[in-house]
N, C-alpha and C positions, 0 to 999 in steps of 0.2 A: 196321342190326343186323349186317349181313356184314362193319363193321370190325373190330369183335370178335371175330369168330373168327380173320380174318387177321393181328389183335395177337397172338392168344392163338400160332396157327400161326409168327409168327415168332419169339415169346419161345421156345417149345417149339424150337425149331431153331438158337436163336443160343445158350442154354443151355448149352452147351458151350464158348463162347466165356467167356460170362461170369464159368462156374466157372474158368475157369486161368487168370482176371482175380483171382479173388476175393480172393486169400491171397498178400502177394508176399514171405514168408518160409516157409521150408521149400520153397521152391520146387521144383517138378518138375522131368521135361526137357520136357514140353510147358509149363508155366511160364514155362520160360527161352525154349524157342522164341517165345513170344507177345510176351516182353515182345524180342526180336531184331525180328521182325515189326512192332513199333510205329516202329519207325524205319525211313524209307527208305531199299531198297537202295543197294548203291554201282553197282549195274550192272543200275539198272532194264530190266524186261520191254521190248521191241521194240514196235511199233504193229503190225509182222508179227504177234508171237507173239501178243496180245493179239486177232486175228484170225482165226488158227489155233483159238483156245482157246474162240473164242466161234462159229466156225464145227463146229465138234467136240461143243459142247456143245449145239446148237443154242439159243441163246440169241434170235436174232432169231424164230424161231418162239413162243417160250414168252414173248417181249414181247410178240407178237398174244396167243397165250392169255388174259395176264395182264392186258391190256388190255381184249379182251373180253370177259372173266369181270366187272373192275370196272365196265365200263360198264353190265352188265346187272342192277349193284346201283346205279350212280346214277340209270338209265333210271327203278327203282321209288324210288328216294331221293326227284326233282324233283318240284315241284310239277306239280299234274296242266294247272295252264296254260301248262305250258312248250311251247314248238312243238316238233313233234318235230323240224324243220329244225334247229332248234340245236341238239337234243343227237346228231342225226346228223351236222352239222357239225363238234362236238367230237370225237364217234367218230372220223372220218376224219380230224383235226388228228392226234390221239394216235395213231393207229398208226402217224403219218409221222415218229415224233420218231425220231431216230438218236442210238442211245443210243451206240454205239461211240466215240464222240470222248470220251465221260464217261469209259466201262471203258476205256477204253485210260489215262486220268486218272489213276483210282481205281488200276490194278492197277499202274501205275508205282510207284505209294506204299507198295504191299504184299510184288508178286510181282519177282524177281531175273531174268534173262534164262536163269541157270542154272537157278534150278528151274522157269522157264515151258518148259526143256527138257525135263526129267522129268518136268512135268505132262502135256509135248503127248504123249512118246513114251508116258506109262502106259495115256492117251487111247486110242489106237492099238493098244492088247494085247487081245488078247481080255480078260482080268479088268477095264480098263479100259470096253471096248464094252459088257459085258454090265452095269458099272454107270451107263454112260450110256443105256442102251437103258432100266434098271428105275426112274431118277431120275424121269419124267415118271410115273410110277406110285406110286412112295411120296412124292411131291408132293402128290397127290391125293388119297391115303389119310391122310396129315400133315394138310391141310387141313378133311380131313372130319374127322378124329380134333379136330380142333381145333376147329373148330368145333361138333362137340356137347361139347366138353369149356366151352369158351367160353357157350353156349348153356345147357348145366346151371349154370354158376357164376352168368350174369347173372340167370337164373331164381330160386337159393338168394339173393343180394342184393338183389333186391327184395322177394321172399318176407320177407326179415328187416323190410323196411325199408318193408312197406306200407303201416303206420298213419301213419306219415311222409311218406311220398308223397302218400297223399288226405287227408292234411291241409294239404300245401303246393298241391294240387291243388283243394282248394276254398276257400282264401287266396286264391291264383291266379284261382277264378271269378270268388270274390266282387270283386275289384279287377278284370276283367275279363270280359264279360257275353258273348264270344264263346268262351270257355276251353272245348276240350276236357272231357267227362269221364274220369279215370282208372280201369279196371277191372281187377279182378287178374287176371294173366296164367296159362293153364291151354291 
């Protein structure tokens, strides 16, 4: 169930993207920036700048968050015969992954060297720090907001859809003698 909220948390946040996607007449000027943006710079970001930005941002920090946060939704996901050696094995694979070779990939394709300049130095300003310092907090507030938003929807769509559910759910037993029972969610 915790993917859900994190779909719901990233549509809620990419949203902004999508709309100055939406419509590519009457165009804006964030419009026209997005659709500049789709093509790679002529004088892509640095592996420095790209290092800078993700050390500024703390990015490697909030991979373990985001790491540990998932694990502790697949630790209750797995089957309850799983060793727990293996999914403490997994754990400590995944927080070795070094994402910086990817970001440095990815922001080549996006970010200019020019404005990874004006990223780094906004970084750097006080208006800059105090929105890096509140980022790891309206993450968190985004993700919970999301998650019960996520959480009331999945609720409302079964709710619609539970004569249907326990009746694929007793098809399901009947063809299947170890089948769960389905009960409505409250």
């Amino acid at each position: 169930m915790r993917v859900l909220p994190l779909l719901v948390t990233t549509l809620l946040l990419a949203a902004p993207v999508f709309g100055q996607q939406a419509s590519s007449t009457n165009s804006t000027p964030a419009q026209s920036t997005a659709a500049v943006a789709d093509q790679p710079p002529a004088h892509p970001i640095t592996p420095a700048q790209v290092h800078e930005i993700l050390e500024l941002t703390g990015a490697k920090r909030l991979q373990i968050q985001t790491m540990r946060t998932m694990m502790i939704g697949l630790r209750k996901a797995f089957p309850p015969f799983m060793p727990p050696d293996v999914i403490d094995d997994l754990e400590s694979n995944m927080e070795k992954i070094d994402l910086e070779p990817m970001a440095v990939a990815v922001y080549q394709e996006h970010v200019s060297t020019e404005d990874a300049t004006l990223i780094i130095a906004f970084y750097k300003t006080p208006a800059g720090s105090r929105l890096l310092g509140a980022l790891p907090q309206i993450a968190r507030e985004m993700q919970a907001r999301g998650e019960q938003a996520g959480v009331q929807v999945a609720r409302e769509v079964v709710a619609r859809h539970m004569d249907e559910i326990k009746a694929a759910a007793a098809k399901y037993k009947q063809e299947h003698s170890d089948a769960p029972t389905i009960t409505s969610p409250n």
